[in-house]
Structures are given as C-alpha cells and as structure tokens.
N, CA, C and O atoms as a GROMACS GRO file, in nm:
protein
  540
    1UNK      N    1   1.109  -1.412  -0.430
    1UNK     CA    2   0.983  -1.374  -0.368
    1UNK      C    3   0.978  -1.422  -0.222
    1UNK      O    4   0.915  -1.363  -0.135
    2UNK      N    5   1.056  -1.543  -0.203
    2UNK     CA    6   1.037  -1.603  -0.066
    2UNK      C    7   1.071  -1.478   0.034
    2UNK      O    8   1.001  -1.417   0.115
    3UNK      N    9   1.234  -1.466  -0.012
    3UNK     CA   10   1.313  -1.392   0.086
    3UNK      C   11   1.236  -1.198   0.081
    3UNK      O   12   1.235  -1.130   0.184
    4UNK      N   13   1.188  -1.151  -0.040
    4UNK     CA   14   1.086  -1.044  -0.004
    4UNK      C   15   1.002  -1.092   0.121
    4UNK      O   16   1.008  -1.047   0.235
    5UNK      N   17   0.922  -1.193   0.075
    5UNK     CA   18   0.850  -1.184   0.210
    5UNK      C   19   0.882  -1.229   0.338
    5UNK      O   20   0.797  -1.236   0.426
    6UNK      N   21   1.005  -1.262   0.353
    6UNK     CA   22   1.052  -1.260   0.492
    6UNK      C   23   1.093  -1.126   0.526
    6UNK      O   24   1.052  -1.080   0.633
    7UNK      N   25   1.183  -1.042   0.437
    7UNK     CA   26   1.134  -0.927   0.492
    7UNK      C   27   1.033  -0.820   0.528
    7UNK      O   28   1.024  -0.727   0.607
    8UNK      N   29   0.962  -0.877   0.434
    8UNK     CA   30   0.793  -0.812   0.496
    8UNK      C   31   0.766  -0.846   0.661
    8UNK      O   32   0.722  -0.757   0.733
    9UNK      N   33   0.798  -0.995   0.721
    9UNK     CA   34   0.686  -1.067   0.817
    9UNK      C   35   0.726  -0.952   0.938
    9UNK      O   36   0.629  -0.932   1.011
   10UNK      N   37   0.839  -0.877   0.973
   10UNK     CA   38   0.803  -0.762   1.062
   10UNK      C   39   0.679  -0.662   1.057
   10UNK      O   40   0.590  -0.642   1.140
   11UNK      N   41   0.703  -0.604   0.933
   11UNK     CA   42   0.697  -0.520   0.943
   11UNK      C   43   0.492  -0.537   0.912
   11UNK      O   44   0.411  -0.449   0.944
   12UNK      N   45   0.452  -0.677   0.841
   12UNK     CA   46   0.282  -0.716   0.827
   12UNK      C   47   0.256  -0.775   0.975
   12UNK      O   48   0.138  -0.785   1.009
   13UNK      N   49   0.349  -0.813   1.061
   13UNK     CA   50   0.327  -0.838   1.152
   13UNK      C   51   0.260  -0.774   1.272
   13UNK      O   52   0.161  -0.803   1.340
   14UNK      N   53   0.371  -0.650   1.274
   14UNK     CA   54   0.346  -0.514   1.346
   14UNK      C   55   0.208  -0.456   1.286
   14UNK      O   56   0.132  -0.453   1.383
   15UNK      N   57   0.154  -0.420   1.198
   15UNK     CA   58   0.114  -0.359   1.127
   15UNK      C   59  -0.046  -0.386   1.173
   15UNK      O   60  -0.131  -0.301   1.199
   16UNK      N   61  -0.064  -0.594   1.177
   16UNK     CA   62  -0.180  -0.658   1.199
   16UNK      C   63  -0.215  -0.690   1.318
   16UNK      O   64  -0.323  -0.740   1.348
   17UNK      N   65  -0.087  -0.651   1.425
   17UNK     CA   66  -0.163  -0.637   1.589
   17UNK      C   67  -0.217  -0.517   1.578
   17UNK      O   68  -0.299  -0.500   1.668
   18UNK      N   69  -0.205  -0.408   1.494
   18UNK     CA   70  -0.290  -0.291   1.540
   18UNK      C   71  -0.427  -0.333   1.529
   18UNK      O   72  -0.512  -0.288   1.607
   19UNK      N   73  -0.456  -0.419   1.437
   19UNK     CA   74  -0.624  -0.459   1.409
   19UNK      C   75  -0.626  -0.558   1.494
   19UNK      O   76  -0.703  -0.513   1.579
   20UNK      N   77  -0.594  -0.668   1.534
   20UNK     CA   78  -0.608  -0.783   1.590
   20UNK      C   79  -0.730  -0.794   1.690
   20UNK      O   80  -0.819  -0.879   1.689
   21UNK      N   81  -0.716  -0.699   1.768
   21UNK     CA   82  -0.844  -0.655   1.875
   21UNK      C   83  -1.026  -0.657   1.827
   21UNK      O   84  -1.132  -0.712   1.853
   22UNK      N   85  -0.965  -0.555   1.741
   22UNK     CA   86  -1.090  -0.475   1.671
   22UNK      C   87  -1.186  -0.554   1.560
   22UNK      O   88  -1.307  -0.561   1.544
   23UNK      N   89  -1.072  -0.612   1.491
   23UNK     CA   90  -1.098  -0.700   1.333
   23UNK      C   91  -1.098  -0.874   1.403
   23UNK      O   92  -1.143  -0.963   1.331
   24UNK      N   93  -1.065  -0.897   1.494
   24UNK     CA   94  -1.044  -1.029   1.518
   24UNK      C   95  -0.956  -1.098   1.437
   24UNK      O   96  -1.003  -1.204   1.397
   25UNK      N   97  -0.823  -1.070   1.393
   25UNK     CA   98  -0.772  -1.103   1.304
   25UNK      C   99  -0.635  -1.179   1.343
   25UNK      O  100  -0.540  -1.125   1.398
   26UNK      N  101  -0.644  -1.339   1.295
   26UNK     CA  102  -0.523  -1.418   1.310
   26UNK      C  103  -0.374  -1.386   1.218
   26UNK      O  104  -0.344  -1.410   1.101
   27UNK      N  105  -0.329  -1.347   1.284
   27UNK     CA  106  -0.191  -1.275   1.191
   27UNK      C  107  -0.133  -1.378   1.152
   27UNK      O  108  -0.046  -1.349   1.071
   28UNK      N  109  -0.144  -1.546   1.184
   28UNK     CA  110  -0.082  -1.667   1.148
   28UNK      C  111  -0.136  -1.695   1.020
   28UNK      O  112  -0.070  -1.740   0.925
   29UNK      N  113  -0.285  -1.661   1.018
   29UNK     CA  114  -0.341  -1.657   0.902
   29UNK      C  115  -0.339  -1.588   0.782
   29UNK      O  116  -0.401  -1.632   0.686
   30UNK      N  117  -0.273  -1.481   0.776
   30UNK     CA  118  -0.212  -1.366   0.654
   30UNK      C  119  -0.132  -1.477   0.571
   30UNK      O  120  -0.095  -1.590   0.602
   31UNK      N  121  -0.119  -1.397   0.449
   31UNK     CA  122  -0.009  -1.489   0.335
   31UNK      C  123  -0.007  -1.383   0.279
   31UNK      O  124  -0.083  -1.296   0.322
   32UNK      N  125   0.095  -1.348   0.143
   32UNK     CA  126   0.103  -1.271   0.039
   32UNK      C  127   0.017  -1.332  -0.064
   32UNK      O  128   0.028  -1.444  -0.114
   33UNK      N  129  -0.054  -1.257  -0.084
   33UNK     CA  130  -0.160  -1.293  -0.254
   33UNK      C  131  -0.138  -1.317  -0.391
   33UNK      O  132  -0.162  -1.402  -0.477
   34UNK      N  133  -0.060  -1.166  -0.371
   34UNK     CA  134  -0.046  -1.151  -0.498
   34UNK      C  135   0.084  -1.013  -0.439
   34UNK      O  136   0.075  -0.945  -0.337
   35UNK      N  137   0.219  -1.008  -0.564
   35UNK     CA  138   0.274  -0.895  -0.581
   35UNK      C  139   0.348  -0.825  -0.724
   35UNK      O  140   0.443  -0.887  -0.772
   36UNK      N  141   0.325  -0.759  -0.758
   36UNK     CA  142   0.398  -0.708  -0.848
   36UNK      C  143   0.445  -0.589  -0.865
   36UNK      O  144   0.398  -0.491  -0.808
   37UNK      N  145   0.560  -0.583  -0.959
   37UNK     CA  146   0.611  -0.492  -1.032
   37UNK      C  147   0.576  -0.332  -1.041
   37UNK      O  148   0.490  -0.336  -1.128
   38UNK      N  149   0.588  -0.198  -1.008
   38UNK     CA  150   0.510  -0.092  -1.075
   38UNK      C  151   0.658  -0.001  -1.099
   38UNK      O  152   0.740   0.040  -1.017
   39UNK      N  153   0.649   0.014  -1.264
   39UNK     CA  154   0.749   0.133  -1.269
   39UNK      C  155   0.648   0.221  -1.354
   39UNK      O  156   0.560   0.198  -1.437
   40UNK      N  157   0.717   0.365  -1.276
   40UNK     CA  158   0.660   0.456  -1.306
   40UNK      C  159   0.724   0.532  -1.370
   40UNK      O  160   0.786   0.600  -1.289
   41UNK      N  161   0.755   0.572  -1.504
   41UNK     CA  162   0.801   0.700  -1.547
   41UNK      C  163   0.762   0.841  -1.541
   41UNK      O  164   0.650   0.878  -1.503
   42UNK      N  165   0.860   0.925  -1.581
   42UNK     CA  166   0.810   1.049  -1.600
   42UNK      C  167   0.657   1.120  -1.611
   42UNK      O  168   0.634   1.180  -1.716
   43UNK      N  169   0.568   1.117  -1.524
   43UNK     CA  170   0.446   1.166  -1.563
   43UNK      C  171   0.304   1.025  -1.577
   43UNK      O  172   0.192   1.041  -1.626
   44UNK      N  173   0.353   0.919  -1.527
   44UNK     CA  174   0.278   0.802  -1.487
   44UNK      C  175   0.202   0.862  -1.365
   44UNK      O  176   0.239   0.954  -1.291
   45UNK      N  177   0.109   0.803  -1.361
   45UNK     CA  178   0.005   0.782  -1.286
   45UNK      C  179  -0.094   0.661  -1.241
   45UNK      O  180  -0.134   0.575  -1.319
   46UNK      N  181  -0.127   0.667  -1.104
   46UNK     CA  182  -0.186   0.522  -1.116
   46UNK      C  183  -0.353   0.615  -1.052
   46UNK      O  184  -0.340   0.691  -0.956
   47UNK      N  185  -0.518   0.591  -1.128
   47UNK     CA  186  -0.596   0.669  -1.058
   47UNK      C  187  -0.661   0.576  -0.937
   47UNK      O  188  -0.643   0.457  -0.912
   48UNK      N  189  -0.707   0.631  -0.902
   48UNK     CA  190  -0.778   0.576  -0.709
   48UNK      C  191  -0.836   0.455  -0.729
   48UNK      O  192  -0.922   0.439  -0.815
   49UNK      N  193  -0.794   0.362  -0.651
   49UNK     CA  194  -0.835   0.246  -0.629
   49UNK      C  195  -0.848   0.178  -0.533
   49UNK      O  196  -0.783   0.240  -0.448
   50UNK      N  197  -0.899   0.064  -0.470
   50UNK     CA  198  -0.903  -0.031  -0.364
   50UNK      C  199  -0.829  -0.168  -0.394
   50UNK      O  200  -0.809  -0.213  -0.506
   51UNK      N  201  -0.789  -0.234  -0.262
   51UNK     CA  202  -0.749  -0.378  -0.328
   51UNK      C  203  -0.814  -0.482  -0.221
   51UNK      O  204  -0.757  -0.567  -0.152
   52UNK      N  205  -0.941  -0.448  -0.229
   52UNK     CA  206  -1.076  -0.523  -0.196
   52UNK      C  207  -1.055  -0.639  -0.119
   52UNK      O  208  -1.067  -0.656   0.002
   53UNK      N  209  -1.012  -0.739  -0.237
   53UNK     CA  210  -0.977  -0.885  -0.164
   53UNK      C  211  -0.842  -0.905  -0.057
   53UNK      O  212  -0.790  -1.013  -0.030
   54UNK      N  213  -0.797  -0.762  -0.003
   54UNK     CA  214  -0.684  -0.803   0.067
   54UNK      C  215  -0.734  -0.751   0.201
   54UNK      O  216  -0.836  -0.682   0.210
   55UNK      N  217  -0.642  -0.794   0.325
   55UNK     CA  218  -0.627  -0.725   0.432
   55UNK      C  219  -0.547  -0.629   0.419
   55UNK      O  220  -0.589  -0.514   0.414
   56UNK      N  221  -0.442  -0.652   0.412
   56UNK     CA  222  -0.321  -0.546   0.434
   56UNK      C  223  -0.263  -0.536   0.308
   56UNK      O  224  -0.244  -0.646   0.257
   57UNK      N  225  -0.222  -0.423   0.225
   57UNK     CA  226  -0.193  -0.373   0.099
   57UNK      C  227  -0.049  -0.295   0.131
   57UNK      O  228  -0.031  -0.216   0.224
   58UNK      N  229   0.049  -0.335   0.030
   58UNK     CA  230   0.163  -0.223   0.087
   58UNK      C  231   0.214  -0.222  -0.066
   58UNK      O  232   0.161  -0.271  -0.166
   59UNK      N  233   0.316  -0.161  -0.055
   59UNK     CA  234   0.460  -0.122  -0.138
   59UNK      C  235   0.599  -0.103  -0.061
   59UNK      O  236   0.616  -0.038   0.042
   60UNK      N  237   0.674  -0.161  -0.120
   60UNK     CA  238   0.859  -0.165  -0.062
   60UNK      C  239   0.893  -0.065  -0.192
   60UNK      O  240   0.842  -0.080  -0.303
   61UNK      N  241   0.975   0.026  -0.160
   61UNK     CA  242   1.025   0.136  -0.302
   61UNK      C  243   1.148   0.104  -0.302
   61UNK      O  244   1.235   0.136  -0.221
   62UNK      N  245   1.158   0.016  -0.430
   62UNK     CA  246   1.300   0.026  -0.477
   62UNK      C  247   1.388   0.141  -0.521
   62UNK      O  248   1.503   0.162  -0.483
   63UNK      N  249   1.306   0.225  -0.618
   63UNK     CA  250   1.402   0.352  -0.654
   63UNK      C  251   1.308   0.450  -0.629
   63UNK      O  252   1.203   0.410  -0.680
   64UNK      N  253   1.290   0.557  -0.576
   64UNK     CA  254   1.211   0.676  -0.560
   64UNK      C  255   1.269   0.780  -0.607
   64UNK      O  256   1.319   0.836  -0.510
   65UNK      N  257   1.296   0.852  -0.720
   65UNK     CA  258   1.406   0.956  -0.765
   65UNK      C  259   1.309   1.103  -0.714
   65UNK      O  260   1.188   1.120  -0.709
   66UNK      N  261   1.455   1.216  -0.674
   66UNK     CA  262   1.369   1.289  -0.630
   66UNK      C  263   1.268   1.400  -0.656
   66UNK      O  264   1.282   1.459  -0.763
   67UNK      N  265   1.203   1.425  -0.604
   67UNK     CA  266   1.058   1.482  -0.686
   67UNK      C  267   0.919   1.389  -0.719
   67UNK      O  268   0.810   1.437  -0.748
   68UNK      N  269   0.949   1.251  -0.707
   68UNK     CA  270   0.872   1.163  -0.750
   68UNK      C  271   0.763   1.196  -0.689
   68UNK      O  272   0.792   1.220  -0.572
   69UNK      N  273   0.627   1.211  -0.711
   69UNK     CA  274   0.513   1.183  -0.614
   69UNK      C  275   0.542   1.072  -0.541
   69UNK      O  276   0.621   0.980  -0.555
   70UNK      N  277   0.388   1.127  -0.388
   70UNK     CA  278   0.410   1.029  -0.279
   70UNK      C  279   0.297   0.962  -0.315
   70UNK      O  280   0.259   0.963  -0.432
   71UNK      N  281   0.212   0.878  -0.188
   71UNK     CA  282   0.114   0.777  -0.227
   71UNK      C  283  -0.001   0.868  -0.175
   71UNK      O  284   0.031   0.932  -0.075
   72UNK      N  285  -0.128   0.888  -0.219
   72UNK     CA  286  -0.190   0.960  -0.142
   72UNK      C  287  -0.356   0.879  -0.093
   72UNK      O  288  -0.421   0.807  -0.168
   73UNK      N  289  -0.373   0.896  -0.029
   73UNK     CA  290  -0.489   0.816   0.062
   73UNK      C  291  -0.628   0.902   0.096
   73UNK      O  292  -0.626   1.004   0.165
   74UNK      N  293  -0.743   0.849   0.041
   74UNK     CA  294  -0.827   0.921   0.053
   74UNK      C  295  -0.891   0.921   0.186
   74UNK      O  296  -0.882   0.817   0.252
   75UNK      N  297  -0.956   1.024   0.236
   75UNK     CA  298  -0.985   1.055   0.366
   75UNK      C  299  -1.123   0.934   0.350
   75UNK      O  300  -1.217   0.951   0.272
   76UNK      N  301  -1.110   0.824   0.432
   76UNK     CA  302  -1.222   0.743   0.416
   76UNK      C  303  -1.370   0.792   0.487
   76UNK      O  304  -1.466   0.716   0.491
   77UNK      N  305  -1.372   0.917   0.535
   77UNK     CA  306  -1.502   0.957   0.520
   77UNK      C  307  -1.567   0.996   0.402
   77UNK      O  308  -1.664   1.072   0.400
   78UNK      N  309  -1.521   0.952   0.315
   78UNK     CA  310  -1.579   1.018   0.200
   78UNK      C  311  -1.725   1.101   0.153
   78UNK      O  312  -1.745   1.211   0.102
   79UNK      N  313  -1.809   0.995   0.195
   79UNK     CA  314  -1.944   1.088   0.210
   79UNK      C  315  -1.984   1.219   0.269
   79UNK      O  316  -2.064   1.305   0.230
   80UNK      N  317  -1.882   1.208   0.406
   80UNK     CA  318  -1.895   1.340   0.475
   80UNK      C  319  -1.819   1.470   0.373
   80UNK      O  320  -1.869   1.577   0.336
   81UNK      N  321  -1.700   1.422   0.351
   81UNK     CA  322  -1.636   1.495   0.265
   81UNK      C  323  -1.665   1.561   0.162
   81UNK      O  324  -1.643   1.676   0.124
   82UNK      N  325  -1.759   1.402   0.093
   82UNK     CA  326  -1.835   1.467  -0.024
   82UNK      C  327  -1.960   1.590  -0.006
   82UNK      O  328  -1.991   1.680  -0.083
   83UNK      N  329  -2.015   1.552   0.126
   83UNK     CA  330  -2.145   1.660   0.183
   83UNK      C  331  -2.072   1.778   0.164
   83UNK      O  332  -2.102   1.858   0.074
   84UNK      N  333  -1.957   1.800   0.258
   84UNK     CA  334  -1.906   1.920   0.265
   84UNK      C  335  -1.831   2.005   0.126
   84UNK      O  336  -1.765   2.107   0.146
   85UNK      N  337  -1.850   1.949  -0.007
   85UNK     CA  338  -1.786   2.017  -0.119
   85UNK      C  339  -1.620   1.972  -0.126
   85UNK      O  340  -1.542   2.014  -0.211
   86UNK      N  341  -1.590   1.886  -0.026
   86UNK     CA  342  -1.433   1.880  -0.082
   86UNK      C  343  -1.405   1.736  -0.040
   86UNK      O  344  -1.477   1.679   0.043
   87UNK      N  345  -1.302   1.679  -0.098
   87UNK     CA  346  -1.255   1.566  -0.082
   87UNK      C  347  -1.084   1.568  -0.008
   87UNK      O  348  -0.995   1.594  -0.089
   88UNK      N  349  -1.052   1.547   0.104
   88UNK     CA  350  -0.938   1.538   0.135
   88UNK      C  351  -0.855   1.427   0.100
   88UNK      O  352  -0.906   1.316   0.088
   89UNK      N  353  -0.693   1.449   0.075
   89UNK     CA  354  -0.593   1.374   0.025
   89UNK      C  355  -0.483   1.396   0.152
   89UNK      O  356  -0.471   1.506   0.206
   90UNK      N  357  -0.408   1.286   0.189
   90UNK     CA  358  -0.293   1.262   0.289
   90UNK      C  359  -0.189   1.187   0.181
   90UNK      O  360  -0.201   1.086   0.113
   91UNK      N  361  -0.103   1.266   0.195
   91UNK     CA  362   0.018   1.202   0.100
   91UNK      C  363   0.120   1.177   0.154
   91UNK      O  364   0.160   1.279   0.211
   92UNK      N  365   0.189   1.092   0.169
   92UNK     CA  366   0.302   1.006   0.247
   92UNK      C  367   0.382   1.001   0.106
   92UNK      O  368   0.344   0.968  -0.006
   93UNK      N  369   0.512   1.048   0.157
   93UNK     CA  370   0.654   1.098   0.087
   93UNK      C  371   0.706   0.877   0.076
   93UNK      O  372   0.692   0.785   0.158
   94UNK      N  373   0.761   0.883  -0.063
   94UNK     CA  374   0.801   0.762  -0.086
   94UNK      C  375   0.952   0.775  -0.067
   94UNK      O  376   0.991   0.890  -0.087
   95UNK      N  377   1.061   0.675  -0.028
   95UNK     CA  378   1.166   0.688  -0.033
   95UNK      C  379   1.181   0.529  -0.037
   95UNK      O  380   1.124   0.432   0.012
   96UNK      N  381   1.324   0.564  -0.151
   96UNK     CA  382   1.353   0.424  -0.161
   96UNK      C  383   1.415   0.308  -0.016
   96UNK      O  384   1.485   0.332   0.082
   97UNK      N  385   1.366   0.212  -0.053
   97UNK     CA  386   1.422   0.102   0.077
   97UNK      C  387   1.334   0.143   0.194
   97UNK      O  388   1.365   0.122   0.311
   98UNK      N  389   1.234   0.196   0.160
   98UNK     CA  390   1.093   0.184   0.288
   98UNK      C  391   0.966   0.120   0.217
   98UNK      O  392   0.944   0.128   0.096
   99UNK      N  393   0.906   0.070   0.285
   99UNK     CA  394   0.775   0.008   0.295
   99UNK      C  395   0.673   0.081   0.357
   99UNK      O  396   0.681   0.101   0.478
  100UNK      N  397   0.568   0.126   0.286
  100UNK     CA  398   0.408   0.153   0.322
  100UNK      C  399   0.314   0.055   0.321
  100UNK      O  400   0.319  -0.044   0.248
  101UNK      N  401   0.200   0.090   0.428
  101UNK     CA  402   0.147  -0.048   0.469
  101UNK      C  403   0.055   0.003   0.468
  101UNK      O  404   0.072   0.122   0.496
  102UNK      N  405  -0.091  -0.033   0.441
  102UNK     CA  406  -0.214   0.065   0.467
  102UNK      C  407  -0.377  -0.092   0.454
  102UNK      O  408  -0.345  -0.204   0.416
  103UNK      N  409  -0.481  -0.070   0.480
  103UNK     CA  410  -0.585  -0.138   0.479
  103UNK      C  411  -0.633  -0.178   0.297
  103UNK      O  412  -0.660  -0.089   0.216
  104UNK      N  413  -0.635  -0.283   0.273
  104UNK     CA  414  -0.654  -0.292   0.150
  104UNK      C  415  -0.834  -0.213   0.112
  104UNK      O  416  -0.835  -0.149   0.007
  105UNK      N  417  -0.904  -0.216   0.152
  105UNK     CA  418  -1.018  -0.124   0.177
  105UNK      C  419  -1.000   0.021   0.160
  105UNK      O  420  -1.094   0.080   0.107
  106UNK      N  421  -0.862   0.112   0.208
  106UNK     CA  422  -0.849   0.213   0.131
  106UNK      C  423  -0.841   0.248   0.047
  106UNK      O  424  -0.744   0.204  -0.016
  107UNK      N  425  -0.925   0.347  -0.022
  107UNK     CA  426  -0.879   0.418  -0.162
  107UNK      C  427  -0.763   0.495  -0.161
  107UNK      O  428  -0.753   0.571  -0.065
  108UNK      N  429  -0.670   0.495  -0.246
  108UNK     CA  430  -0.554   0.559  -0.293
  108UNK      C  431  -0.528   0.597  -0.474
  108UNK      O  432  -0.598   0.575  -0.573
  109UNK      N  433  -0.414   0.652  -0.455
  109UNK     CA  434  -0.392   0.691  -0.600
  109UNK      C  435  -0.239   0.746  -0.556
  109UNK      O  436  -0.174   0.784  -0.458
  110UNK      N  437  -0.231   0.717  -0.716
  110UNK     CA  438  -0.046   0.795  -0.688
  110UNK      C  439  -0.066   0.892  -0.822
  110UNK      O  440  -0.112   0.851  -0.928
  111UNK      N  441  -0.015   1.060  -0.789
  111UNK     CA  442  -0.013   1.176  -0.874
  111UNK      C  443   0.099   1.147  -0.952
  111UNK      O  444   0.202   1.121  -0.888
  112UNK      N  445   0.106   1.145  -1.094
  112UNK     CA  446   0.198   1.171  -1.213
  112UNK      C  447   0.336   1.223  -1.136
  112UNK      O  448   0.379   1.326  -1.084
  113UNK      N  449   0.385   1.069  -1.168
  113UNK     CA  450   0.551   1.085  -1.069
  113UNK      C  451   0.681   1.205  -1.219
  113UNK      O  452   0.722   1.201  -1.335
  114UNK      N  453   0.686   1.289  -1.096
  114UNK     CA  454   0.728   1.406  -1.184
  114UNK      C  455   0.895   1.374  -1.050
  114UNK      O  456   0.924   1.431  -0.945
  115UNK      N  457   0.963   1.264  -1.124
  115UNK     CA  458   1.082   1.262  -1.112
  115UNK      C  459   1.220   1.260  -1.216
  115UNK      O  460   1.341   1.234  -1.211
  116UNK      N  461   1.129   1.299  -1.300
  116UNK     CA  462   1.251   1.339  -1.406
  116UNK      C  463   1.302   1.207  -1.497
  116UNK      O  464   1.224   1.111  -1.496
  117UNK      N  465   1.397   1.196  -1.558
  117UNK     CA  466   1.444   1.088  -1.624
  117UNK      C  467   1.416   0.941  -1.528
  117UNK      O  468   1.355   0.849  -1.582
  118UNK      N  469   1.451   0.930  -1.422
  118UNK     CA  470   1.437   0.789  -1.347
  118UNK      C  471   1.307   0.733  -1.329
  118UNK      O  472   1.210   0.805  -1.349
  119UNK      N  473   1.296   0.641  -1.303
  119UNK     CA  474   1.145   0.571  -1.307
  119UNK      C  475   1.114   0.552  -1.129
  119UNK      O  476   1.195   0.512  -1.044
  120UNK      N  477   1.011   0.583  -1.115
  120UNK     CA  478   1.016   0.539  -0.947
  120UNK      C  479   0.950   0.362  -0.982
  120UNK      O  480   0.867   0.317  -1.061
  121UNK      N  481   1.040   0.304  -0.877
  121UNK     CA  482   1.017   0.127  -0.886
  121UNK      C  483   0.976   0.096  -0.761
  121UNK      O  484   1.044   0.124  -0.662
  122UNK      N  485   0.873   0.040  -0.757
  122UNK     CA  486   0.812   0.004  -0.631
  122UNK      C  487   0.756  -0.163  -0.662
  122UNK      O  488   0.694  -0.195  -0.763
  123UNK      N  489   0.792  -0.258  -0.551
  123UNK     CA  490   0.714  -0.375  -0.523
  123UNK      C  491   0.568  -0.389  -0.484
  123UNK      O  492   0.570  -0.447  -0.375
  124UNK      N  493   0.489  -0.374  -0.506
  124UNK     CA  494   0.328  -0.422  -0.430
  124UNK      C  495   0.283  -0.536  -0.420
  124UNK      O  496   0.280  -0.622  -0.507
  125UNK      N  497   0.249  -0.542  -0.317
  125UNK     CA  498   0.145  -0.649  -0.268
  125UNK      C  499   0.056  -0.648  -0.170
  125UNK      O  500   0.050  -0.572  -0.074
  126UNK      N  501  -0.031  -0.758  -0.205
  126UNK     CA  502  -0.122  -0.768  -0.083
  126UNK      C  503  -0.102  -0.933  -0.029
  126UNK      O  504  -0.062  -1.039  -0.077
  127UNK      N  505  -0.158  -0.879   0.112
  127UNK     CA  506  -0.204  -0.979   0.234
  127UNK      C  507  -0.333  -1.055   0.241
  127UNK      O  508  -0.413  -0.962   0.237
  128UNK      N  509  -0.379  -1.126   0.246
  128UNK     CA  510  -0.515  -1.182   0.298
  128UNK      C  511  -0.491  -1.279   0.329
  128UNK      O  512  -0.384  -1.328   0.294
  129UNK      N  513  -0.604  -1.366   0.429
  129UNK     CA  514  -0.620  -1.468   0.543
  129UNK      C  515  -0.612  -1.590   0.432
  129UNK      O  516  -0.644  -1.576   0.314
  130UNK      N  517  -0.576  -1.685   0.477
  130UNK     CA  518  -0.578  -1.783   0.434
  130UNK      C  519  -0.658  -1.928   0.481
  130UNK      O  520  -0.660  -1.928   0.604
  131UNK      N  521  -0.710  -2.022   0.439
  131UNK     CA  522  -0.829  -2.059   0.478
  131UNK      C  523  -0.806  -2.128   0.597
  131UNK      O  524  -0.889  -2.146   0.686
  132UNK      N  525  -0.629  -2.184   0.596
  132UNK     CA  526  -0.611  -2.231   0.701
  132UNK      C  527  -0.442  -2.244   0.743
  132UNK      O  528  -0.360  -2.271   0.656
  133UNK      N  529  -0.409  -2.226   0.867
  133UNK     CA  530  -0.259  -2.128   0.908
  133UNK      C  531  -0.147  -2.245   0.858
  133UNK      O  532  -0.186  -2.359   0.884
  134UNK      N  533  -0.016  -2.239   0.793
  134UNK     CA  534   0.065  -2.284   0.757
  134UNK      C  535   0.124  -2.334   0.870
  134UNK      O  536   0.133  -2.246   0.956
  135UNK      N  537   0.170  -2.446   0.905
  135UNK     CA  538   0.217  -2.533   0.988
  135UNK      C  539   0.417  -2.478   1.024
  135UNK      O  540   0.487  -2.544   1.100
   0.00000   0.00000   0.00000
C-alpha cells in the first residue's frame, strides 16, 4: 500500500493544485483514507454514488478487458438537468495501468462491465485532509 501511494503522490498532487486557489486546499495535508479492491465481472455494476468524506476520489485499473465499461460522471448540474427532462452522463474509457482522479463530491456509477470472461480490476481510493501535515 505504501509504494501504491507513492505512485499516486504525482499524479494527487497535480490533480490538487487545480483546486488549491479556489478550495484553499493544503496538498501537504491530503493522505489516503481508505482503498480497496473492485473486481468486476461479466455484467457487474456499481449504481451512482458519492464518496462524501473525501477530497479527491480515484481508481488505478489493473486489468480493463476489452469492452469493459468506462466510469461515468454525472453532469453535476443536476437540478438543471433534472428541470430540463434529462440527465447527462460523461464516460471516460478505462484502460489498464491508468489512473482516474475526480472530486469525491461527484456522483458516478460504472455500467455492467460487458467484458466478457475477464474481470475488470481496479484499485480505489480516496484522499482527505488530515488534521495535521506529516512531518
């Protein structure tokens, strides 16, 4: 787990100067929370969710076989969306040995991974501040 998250610290690094301005946010102060495991077989699904208590929420894809569904992200206007009769979806293509990074505050969902016999394997975790920066 250590050495996962050293390869994360680029790429949560990069990720948390985009907010830094806006959010006031100490990137010394991030840690990993929590991560686990997700295999997905044939026709798995995960439905829409948030991961509330984090800043920054990602996945590293170990195996992505092809055909697998991508991750899809709900258009966070939602209300407007909802006014207008439709709800928009942005889906970002998974491939193995990449990392997605997104606001733990987004809703997402992943569509019934229709990759055939292989399981798509993905790492998750989340980020949040910690009460006080590691020395």
């Amino acid at each position: 787990l250590k050495h996962f998250g050293k390869m994360l610290e680029p790429h949560i690094s990069s990720f948390a100067a985009q907010f830094q301005a806006e959010a006031d946010l100490d990137v010394r102060k991030l840690s990993m929370t929590e991560c686990w495991v997700n295999m997905m077989g044939n026709g798995t699904t995960h439905d829409f969710h948030t991961h509330d208590s984090a800043v920054i929420s990602g996945t590293y894809y170990v195996q992505s076989p092809c055909g697998c569904s991508g991750l899809c992200f709900e258009d966070p206007r939602t209300d407007l969306m909802t006014a207008m009769g439709r709800r928009k979806l942005i889906e970002f293509p998974v491939r193995s040995g990449e990392v997605i990074l997104f606001p733990g505050w987004l809703r997402h969902t992943v569509p019934p991974n229709g990759g055939g016999a292989e399981e798509r394997i993905g790492l998750s975790f989340n980020y949040a501040v910690r009460s006080k920066p590691s020395s």
